[in-house]
N, C-alpha and C positions, 0 to 999 in steps of 0.2 A: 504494500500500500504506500502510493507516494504522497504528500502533500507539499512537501518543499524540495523545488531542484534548481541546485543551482548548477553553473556548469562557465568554464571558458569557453567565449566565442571565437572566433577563427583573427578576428583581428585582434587580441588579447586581454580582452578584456572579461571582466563576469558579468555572468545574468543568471538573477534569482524568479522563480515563478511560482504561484502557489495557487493549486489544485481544486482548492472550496471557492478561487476566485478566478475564475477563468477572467483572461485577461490581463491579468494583475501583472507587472515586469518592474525590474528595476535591474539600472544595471550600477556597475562600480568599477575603481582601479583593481580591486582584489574580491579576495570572498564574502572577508566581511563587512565588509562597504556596502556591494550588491545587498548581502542579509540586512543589513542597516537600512537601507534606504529601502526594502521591500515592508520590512517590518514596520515603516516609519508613516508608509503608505496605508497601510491595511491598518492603523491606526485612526489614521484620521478620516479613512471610511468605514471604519465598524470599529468605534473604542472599546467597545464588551469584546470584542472578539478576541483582541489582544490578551484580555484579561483573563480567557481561560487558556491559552494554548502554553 
């Protein structure tokens, strides 16, 4: 079961995406950049969601 993937793109950079949010991307210089700024997203579209994951 996936919910969070992140992965490096071809030009080297990350991208994070998450699975309850079809659509949802962020990307970053590193991993946890991408995770940072995905996490930062789905915040401030769903603040309860945050709150249980």
């Amino acid at each position: 079961m996936r919910e969070l993937v992140v992965y490096e793109t071809e030009d080297g950079h990350w991208e994070a995406t998450y699975d309850k949010l079809p659509g949802f991307r962020a990307q970053g210089r590193n991993r946890d950049e991408a995770l940072q700024r995905l996490q930062e997203a789905i915040r401030i579209y769903d603040p309860c969601r945050c709150e249980d994951d």
